[in-house]
C-alpha positions as CSV (number, residue, x, y, z in Angstrom):
1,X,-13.8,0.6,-12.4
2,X,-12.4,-1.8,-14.7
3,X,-12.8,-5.4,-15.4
4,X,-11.8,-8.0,-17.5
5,X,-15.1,-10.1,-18.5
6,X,-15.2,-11.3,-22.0
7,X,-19.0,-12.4,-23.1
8,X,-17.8,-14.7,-26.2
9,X,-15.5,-16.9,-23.6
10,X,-18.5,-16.7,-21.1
11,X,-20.9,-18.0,-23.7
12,X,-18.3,-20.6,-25.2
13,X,-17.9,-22.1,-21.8
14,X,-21.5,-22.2,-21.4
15,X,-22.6,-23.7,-24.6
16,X,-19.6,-26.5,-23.9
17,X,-22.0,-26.9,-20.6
18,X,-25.1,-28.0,-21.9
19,X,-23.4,-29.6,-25.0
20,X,-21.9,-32.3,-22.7
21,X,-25.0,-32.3,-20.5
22,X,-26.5,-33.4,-24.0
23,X,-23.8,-35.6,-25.2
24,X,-23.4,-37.5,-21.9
25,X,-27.8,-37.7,-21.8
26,X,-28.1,-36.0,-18.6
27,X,-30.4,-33.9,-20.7
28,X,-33.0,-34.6,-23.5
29,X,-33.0,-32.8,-27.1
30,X,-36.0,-30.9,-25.9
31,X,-34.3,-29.3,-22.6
32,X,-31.2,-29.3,-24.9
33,X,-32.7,-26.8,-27.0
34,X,-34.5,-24.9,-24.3
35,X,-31.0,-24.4,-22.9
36,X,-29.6,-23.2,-26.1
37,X,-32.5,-20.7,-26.6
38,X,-31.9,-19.8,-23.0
39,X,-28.6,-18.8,-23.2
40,X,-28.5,-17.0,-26.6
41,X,-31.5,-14.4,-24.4
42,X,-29.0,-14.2,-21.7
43,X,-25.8,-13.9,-24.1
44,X,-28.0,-10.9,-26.1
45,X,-29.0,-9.2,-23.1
46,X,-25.6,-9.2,-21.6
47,X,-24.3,-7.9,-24.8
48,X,-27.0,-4.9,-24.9
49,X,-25.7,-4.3,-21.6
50,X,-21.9,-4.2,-22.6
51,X,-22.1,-2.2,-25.2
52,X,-23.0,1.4,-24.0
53,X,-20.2,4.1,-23.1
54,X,-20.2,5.3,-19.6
55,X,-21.1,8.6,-18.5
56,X,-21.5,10.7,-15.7
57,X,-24.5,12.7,-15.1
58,X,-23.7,15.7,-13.3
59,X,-26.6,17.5,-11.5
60,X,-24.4,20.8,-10.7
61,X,-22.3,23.1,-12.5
62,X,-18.8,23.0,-12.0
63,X,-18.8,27.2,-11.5
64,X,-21.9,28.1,-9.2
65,X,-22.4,31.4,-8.9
């Protein structure tokens, strides 16, 4: 399975998010920087996630005998 999800775009149209939210004051500093902290947890743990390789455990041998 392939896909084409790039984290850095993900978190750059995220952080644009809240930064308006902010800018515009539909937020306050403090839920401004809870959002920030929030996001750089979810933008780490996605990244741990992203960077493994793939492999496929086998639980047989490919010649039985």
């Amino acid at each position: 399975m392939t896909y084409n999800f790039d984290p850095e775009r993900w978190y750059h149209n995220e952080l644009e998010f809240i930064n308006t939210e902010y800018k515009s004051g539909k937020i306050t500093q403090q839920a401004f920087k809870s959002a920030l902290t929030e996001l750089e947890k979810k933008y780490e743990q996605m990244c741990d996630r992203l960077d493994g390789t793939y492999q496929i455990q086998s639980n047989h041998k490919l010649n039985p005998k």
